[in-house]
MDTraj code that builds the backbone (N, CA, C; nanometers):
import mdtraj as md
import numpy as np

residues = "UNK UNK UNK UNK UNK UNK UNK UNK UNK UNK UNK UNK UNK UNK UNK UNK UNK UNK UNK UNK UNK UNK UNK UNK UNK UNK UNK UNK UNK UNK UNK UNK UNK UNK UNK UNK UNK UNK UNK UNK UNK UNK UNK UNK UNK UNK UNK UNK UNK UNK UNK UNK UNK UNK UNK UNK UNK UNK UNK UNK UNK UNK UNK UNK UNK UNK UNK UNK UNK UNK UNK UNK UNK UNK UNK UNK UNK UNK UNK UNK UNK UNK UNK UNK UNK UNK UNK UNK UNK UNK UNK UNK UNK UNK UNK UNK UNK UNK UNK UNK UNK UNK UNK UNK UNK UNK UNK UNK UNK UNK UNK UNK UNK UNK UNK UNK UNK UNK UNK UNK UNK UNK UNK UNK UNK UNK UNK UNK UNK UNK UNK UNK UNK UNK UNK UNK UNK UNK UNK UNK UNK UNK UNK UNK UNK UNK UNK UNK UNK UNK UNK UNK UNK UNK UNK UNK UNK UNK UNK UNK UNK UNK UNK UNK UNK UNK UNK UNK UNK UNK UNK UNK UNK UNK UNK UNK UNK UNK UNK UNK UNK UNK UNK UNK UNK UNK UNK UNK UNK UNK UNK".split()
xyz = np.array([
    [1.1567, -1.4681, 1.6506],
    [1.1003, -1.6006, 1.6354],
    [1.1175, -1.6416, 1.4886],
    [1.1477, -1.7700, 1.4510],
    [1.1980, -1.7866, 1.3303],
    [1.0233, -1.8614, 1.2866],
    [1.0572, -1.8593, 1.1865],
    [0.8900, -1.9672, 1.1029],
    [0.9036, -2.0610, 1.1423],
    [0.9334, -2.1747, 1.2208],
    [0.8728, -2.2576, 1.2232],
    [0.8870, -2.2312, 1.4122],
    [0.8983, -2.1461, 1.4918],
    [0.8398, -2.1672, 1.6091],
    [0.6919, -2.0760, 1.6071],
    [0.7244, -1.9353, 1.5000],
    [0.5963, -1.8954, 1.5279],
    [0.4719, -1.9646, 1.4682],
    [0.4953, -2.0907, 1.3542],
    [0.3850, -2.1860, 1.3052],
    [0.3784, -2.2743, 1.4651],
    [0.4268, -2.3275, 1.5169],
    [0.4369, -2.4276, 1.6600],
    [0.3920, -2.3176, 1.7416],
    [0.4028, -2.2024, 1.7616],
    [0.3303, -2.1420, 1.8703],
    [0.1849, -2.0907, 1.8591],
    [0.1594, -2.1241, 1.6700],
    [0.0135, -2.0376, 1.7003],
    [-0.0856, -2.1552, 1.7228],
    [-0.0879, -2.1987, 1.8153],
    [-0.1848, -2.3376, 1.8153],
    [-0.3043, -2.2762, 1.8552],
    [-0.4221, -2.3602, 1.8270],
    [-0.5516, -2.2607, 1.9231],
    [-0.5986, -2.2811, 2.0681],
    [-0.6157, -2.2064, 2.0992],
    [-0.6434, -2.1597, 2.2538],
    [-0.8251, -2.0947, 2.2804],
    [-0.8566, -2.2016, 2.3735],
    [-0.9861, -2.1997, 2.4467],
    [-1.0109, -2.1613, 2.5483],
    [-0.8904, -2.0658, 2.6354],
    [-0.9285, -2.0202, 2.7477],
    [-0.8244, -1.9163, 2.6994],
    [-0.8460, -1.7804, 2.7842],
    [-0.8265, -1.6637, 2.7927],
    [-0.7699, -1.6347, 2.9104],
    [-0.6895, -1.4651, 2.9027],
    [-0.6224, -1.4169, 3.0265],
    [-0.6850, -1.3005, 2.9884],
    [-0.8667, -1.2835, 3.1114],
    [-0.8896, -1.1481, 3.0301],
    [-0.8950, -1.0071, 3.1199],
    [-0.7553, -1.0811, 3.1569],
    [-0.6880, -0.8721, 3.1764],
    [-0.6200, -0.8347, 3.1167],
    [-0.5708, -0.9075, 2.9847],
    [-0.5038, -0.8704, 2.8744],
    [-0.5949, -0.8109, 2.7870],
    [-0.6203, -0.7004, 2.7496],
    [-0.7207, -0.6652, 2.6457],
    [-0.6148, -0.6295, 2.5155],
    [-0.7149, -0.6240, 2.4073],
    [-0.6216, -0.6059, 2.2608],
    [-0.6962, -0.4653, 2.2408],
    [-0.6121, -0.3930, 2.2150],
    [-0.6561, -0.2711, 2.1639],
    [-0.6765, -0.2822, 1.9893],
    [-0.7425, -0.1472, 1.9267],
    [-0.8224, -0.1833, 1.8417],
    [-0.6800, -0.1637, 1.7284],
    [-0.5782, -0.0899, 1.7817],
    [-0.4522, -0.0970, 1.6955],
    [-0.3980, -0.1996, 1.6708],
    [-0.4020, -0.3227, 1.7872],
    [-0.3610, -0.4474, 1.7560],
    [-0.4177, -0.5141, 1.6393],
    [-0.5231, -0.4783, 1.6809],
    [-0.6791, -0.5730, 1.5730],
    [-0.6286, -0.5071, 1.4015],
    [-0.5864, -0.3685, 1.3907],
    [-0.5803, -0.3144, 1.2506],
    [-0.4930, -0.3541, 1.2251],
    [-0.3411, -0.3682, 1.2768],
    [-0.2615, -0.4172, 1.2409],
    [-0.2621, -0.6090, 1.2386],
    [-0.3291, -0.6852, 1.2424],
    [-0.3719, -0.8413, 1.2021],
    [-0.4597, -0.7956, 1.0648],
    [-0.5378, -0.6861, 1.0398],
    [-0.5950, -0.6787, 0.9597],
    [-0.4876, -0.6412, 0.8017],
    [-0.3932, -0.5141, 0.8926],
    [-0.2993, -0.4793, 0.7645],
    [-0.2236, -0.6347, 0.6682],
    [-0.1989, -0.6871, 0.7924],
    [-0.1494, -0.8105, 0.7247],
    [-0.1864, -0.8743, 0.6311],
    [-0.3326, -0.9032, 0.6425],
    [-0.4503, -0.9822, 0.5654],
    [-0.4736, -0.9232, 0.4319],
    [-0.4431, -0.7917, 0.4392],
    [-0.4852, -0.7418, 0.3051],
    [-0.3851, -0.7573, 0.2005],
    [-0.2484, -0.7438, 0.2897],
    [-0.1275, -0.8079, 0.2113],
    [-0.1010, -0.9771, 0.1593],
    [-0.2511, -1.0753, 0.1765],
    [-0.2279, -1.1892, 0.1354],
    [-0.2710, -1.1713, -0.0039],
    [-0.2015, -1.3096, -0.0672],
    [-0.2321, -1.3490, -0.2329],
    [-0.4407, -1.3403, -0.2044],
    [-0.4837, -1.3368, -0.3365],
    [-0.6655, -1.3035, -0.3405],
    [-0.6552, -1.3795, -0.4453],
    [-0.7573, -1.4186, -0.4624],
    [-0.7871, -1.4734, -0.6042],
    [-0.8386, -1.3581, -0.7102],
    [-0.8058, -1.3699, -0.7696],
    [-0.8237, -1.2649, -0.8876],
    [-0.7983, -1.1399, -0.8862],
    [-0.7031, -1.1063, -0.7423],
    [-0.6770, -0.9865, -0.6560],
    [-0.8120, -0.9233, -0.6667],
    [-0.8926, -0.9775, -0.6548],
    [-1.0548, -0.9310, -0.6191],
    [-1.0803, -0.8341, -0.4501],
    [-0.9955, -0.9703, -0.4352],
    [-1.0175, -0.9128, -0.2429],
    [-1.1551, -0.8595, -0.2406],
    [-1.2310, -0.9567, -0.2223],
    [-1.3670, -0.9183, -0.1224],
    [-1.3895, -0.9617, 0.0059],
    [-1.2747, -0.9549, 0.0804],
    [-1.3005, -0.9617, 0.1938],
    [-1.3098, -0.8346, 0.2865],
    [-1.4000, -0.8161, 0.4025],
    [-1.3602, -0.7370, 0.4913],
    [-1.3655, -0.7656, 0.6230],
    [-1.3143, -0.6616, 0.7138],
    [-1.3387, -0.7387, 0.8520],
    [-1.3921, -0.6158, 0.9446],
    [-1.4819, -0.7545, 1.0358],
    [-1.5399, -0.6149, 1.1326],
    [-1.3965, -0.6542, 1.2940],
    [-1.3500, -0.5336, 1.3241],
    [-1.3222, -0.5386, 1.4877],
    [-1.4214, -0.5427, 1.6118],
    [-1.3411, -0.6375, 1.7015],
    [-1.4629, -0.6300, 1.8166],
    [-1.3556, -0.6459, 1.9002],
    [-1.3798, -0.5391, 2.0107],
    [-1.2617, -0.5354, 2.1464],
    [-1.3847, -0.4497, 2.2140],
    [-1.4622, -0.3918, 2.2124],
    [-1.5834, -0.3607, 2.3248],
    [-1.6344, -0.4477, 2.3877],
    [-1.6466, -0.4517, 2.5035],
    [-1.6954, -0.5590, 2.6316],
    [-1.8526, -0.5925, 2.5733],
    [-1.9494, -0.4811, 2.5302],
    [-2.0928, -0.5133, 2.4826],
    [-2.0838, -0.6080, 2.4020],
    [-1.9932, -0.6058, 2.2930],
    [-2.0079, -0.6679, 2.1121],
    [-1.9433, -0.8058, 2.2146],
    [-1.7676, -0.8115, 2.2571],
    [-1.7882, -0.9047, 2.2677],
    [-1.8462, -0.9914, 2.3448],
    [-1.9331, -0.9815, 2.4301],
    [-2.0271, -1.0494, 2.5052],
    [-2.1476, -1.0981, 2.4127],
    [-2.1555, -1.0471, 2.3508],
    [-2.2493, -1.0795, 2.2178],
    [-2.1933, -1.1195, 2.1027],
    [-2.1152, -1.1326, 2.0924],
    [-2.0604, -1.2204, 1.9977],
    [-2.0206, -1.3362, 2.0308],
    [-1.9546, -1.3523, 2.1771],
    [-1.8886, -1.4844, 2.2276],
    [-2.0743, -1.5821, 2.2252],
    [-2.1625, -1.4889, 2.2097],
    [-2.2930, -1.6140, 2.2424],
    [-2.3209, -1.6661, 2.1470],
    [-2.2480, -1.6093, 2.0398],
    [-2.2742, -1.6730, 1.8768],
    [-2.2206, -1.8014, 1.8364],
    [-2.1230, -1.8148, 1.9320],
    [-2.0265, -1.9135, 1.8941],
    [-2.0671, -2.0458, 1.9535],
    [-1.9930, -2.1730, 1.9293],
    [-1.9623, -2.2827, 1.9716],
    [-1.7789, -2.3376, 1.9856],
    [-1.7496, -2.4057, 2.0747],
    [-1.6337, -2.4238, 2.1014],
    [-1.5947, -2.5534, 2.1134],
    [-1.4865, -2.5782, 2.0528],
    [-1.4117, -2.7474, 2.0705],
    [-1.5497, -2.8710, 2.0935],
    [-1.5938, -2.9046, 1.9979],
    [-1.6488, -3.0056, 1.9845],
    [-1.6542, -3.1037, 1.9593],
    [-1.4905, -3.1306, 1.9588],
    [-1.4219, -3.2772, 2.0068],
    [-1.3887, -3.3026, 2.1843],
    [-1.4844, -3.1660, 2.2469],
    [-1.4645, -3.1735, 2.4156],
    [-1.5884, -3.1277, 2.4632],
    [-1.7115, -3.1921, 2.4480],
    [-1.8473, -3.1664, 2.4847],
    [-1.8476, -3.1373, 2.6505],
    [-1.7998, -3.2386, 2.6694],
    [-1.8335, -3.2456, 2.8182],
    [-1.7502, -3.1115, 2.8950],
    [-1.6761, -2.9781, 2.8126],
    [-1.6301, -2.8755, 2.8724],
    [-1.6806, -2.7447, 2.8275],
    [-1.7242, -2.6588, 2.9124],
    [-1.7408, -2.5616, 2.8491],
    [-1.6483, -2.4457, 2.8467],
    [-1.6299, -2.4034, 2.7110],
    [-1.5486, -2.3452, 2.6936],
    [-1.5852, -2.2446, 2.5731],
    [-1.5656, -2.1467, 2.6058],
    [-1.4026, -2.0822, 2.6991],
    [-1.4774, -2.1163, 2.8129],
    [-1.4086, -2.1158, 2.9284],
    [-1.4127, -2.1555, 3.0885],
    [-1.4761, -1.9693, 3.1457],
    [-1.5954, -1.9799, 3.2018],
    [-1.6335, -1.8747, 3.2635],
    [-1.4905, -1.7684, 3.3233],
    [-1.5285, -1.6221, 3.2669],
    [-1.3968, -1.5450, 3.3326],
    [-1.2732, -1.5651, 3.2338],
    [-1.2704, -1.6657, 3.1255],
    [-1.1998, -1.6836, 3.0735],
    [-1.2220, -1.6549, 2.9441],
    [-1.2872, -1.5620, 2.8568],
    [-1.3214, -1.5533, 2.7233],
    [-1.2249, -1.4678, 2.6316],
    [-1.2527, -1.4621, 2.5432],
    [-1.1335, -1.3855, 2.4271],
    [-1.1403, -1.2320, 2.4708],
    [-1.0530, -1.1569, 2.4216],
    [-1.0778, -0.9945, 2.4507],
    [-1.0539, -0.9426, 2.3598],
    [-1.0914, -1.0067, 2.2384],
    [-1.1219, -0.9501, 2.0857],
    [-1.1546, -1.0691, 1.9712],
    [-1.2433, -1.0387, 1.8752],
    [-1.2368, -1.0817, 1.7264],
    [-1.2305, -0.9902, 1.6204],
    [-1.1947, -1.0662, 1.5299],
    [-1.2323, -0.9808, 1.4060],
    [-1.3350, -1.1729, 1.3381],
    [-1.4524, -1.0583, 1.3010],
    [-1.5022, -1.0798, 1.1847],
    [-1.4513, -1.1238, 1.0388],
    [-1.4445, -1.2122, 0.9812],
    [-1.3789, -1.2029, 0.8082],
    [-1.5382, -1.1897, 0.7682],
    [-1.5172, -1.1092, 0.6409],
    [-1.6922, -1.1091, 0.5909],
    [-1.6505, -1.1133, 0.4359],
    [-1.7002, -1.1528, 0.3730],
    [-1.7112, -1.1842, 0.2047],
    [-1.7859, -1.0045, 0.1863],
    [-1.7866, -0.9187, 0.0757],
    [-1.8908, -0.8302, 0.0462],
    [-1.9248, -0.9109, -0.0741],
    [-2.0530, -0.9016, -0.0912],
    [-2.0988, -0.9390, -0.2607],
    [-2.0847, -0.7728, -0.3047],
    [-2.0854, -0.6901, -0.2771],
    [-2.0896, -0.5481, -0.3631],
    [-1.9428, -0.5803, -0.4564],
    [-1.8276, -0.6126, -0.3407],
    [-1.6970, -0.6358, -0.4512],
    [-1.7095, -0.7219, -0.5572],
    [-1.7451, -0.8257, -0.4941],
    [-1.7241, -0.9647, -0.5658],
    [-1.8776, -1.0653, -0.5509],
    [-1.9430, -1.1637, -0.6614],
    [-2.0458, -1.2190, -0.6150],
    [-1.9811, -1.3400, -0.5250],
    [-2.0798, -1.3822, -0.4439],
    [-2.0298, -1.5032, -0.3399],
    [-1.9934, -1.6356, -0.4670],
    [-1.8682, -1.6683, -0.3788],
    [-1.8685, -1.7965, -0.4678],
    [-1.7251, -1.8792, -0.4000],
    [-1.7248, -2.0241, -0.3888],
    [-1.6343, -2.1027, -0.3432],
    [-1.5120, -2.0724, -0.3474],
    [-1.4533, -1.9559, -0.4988],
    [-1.3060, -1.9801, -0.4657],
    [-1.2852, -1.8905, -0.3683],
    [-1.3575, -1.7764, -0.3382],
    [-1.3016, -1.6648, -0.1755],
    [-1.2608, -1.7590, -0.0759],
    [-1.3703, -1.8358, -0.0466],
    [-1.3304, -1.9389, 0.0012],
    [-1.1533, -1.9449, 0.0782],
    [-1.1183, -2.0126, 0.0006],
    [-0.9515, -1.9821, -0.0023],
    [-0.8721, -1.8877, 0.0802],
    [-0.9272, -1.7584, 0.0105],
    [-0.8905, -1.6038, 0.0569],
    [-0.9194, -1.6331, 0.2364],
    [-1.0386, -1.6822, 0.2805],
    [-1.0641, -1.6528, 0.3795],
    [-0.9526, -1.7390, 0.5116],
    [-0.9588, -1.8430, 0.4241],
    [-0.8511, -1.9114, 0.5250],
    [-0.6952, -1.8625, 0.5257],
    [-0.6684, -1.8482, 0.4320],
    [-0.4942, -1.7829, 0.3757],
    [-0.5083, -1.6732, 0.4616],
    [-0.6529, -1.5658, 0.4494],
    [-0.5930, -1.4462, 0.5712],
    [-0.6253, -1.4574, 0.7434],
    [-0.7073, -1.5871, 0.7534],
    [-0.7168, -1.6321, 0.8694],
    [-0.5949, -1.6878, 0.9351],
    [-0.5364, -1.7846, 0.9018],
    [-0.3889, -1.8352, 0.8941],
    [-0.2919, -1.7122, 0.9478],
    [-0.2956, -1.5617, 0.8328],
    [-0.2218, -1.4868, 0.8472],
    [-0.2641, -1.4347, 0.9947],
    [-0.3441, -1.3931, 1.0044],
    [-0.3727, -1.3027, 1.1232],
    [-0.3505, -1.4040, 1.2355],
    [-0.3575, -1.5157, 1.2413],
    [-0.2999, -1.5801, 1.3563],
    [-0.1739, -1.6185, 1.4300],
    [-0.1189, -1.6214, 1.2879],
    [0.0500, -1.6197, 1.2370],
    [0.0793, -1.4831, 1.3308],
    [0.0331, -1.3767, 1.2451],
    [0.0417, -1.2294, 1.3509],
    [0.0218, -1.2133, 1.4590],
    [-0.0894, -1.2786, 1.5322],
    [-0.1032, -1.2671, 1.6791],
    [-0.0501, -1.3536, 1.7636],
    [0.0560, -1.4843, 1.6873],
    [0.1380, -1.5498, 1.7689],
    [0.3043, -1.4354, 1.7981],
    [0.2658, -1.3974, 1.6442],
    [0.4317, -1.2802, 1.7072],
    [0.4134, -1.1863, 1.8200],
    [0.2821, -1.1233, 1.8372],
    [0.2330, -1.0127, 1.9219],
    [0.1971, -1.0802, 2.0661],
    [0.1779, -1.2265, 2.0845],
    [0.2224, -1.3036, 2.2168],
    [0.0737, -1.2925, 2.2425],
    [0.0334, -1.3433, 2.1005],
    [-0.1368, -1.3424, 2.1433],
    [-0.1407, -1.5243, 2.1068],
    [-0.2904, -1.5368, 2.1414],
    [-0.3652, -1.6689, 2.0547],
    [-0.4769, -1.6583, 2.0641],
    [-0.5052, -1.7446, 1.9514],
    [-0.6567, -1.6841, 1.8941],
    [-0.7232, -1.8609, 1.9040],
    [-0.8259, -1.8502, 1.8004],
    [-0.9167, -1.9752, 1.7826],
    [-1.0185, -1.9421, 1.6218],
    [-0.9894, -2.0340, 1.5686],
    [-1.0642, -1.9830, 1.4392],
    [-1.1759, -2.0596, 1.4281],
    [-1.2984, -2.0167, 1.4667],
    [-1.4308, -2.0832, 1.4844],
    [-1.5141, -2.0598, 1.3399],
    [-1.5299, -2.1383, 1.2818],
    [-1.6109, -2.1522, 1.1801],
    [-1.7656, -2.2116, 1.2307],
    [-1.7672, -2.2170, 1.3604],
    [-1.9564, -2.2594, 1.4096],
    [-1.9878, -2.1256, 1.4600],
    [-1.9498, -2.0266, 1.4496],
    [-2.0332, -1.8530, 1.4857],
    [-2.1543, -1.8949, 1.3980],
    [-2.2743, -1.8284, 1.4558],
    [-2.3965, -1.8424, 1.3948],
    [-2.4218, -1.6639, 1.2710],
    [-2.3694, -1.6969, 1.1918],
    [-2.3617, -1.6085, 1.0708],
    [-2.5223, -1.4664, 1.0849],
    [-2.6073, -1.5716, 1.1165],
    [-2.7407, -1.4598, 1.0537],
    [-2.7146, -1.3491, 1.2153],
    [-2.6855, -1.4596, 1.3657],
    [-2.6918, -1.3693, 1.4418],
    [-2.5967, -1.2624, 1.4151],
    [-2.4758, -1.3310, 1.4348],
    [-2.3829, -1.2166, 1.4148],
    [-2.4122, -1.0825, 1.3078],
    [-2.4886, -1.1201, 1.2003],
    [-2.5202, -0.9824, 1.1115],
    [-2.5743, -0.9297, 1.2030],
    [-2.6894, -0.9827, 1.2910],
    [-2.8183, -0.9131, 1.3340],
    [-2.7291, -0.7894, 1.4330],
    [-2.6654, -0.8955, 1.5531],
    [-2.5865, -0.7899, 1.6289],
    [-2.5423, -0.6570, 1.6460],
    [-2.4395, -0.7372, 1.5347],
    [-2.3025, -0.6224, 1.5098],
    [-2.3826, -0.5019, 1.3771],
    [-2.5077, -0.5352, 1.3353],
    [-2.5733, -0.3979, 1.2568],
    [-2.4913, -0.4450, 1.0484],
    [-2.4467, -0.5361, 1.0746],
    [-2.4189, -0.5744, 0.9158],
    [-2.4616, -0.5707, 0.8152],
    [-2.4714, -0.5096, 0.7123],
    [-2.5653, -0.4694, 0.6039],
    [-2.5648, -0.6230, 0.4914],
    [-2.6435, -0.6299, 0.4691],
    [-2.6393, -0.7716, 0.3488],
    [-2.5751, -0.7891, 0.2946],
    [-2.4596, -0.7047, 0.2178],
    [-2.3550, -0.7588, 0.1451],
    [-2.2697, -0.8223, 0.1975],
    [-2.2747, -0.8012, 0.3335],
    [-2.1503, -0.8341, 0.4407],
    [-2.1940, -1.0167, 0.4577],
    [-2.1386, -1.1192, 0.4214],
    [-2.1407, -1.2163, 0.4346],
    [-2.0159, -1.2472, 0.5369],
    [-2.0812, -1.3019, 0.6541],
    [-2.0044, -1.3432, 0.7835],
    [-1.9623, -1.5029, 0.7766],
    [-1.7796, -1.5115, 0.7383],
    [-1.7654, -1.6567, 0.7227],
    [-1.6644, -1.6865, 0.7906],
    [-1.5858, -1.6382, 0.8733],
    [-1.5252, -1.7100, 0.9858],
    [-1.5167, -1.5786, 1.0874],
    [-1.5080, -1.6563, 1.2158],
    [-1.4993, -1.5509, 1.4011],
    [-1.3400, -1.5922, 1.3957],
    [-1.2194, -1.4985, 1.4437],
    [-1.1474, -1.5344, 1.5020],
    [-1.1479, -1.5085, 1.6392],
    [-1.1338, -1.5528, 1.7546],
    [-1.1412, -1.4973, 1.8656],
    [-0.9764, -1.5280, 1.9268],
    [-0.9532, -1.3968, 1.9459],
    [-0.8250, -1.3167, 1.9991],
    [-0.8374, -1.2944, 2.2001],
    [-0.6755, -1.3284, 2.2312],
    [-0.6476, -1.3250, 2.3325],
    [-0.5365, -1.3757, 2.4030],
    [-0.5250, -1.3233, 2.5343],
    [-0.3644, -1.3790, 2.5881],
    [-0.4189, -1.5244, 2.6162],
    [-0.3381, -1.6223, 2.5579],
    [-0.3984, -1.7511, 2.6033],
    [-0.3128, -1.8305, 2.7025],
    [-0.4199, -1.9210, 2.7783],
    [-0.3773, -1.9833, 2.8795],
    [-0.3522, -2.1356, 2.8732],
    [-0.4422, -2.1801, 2.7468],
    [-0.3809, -2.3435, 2.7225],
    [-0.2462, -2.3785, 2.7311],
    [-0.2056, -2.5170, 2.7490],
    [-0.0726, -2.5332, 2.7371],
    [-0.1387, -2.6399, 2.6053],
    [-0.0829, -2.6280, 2.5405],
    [-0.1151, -2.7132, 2.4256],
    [0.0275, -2.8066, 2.3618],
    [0.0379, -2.9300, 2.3543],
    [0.1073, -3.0064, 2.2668],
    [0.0560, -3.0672, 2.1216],
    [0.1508, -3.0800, 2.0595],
    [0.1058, -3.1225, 1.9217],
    [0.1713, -3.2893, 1.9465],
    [0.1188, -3.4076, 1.9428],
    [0.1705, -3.5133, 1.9333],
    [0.1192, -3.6012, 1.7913],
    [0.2356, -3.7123, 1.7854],
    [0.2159, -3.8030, 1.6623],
    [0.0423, -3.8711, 1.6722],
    [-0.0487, -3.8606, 1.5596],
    [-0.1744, -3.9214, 1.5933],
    [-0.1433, -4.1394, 1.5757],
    [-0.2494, -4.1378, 1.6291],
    [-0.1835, -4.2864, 1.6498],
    [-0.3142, -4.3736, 1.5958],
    [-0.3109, -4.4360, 1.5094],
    [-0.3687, -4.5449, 1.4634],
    [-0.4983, -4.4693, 1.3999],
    [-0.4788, -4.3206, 1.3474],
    [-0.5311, -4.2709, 1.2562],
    [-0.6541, -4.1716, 1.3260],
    [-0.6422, -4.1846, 1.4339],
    [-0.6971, -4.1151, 1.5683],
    [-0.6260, -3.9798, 1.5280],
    [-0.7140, -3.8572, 1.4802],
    [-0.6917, -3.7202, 1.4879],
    [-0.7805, -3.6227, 1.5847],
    [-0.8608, -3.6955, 1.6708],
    [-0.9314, -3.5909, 1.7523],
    [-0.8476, -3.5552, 1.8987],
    [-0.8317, -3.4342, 1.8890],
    [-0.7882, -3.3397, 1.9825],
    [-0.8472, -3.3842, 2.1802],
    [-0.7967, -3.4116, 2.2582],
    [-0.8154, -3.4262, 2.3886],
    [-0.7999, -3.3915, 2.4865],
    [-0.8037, -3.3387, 2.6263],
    [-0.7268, -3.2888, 2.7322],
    [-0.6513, -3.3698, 2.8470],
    [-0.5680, -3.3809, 2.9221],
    [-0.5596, -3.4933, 3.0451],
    [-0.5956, -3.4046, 3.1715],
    [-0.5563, -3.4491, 3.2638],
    [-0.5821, -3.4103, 3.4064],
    [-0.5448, -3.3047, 3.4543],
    [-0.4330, -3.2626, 3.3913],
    [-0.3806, -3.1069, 3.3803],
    [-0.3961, -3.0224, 3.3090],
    [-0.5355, -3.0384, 3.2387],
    [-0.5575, -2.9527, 3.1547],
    [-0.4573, -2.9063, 3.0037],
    [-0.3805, -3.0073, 3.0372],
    [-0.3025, -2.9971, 2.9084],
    [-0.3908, -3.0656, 2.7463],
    [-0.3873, -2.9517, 2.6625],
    [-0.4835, -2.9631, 2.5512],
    [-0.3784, -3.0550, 2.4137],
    [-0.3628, -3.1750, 2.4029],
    [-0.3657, -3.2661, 2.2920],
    [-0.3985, -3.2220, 2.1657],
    [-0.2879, -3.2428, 2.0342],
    [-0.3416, -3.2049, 1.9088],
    [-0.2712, -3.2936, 1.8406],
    [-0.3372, -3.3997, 1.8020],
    [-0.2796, -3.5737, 1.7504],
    [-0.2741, -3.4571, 1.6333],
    [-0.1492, -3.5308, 1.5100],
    [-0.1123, -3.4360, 1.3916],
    [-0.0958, -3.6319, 1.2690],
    [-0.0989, -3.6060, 1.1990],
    [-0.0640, -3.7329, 1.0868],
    [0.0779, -3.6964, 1.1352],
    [0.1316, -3.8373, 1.0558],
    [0.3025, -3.8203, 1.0825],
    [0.3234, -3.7677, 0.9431],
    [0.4361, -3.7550, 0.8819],
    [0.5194, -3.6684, 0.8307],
    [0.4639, -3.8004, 0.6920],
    [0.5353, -3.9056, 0.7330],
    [0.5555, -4.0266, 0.6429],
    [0.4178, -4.0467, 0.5729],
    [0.2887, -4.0153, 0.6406],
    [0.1599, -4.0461, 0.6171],
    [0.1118, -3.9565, 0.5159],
    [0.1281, -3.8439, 0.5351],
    [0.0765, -3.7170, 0.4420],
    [0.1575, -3.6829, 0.3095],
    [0.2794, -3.7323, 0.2995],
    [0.3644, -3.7301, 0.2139],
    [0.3443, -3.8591, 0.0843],
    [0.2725, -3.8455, -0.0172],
    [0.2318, -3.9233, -0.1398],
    [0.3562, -3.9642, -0.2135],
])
top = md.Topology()
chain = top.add_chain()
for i, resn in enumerate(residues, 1):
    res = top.add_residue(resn, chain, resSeq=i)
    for name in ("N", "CA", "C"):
        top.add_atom(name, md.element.get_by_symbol(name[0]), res)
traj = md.Trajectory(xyz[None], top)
């Protein structure tokens, strides 16, 4: 797959195929990747927790919220949920909390998705996980600051990316369940 189909293939995905499970080798290797991104100050205070156990993720998927440019669906669709996350967590022991990690967290979020589009996965990068539960859960010690869920899986959306139109960027579905992702045009974003 060359870069620009595996950027076009990692779109996000809200429903699951979950007899595909990710083993926890899959999960380390999205992680090896991440550690190989640029850091700010090569600080790297990030870490990540794995979750591919049926307990955690059943308890973790309750942490979350999903596509909330599509209220009226719930999703993931019962029977249909992820069959892994990783956790990104800030430590303050490495580094104190502060905006530029920030950065770090998305650059290795990006990566690991990038990775699980080559591995014929798709994920969803939820930034509404409820942070205090998730410590409580998963047993997280305080340094561990919980700032984005990815949730991993064989996905079943069919997703298009189309031109947004009259400045309209919210995401939609039609009748076939085909999932809409209005994008700016090329001409618009370009200063």
């Amino acid at each position: 797959m060359n870069y620009k189909e595996l950027v076009y293939s990692s779109r996000t995905n809200r429903s699951f195929d979950e007899s595909r499970t990710i083993s926890r080798e899959e999960l380390v290797a999205l992680v090896d990747l991440a550690r190989h991104t640029p850091a700010a100050m090569n600080m790297q205070p990030l870490k990540f927790r794995l979750i591919y156990v049926k307990e955690e993720l059943d308890k973790t998927l309750a942490t979350t919220a999903w596509g909330g440019a599509l209220p009226e669906l719930k999703l993931p669709p019962d029977g249909h949920a992820p069959t892994a996350y990783i956790i990104i967590c800030h430590d303050t022991n490495v580094a104190e909390d502060s905006p530029m990690f920030f950065i770090d967290v998305g650059i290795v979020a990006q990566t690991m998705m990038l990775g699980a589009a080559d591995m014929g996965l798709r994920g969803c990068i939820l930034g509404s996980a409820k942070a205090d539960e998730l410590k409580k859960i998963l047993g997280l010690s305080d340094n561990l600051l919980p700032r984005l869920t990815i949730a991993l899986g064989k996905g079943e959306d069919k997703v298009e990316i189309v031109d947004a139109k009259d400045g309209n960027i919210k995401y939609f579905r039609d009748g076939n369940n085909t999932h809409f992702v209005p994008k700016r045009t090329l001409e618009e974003i370009i200063i």
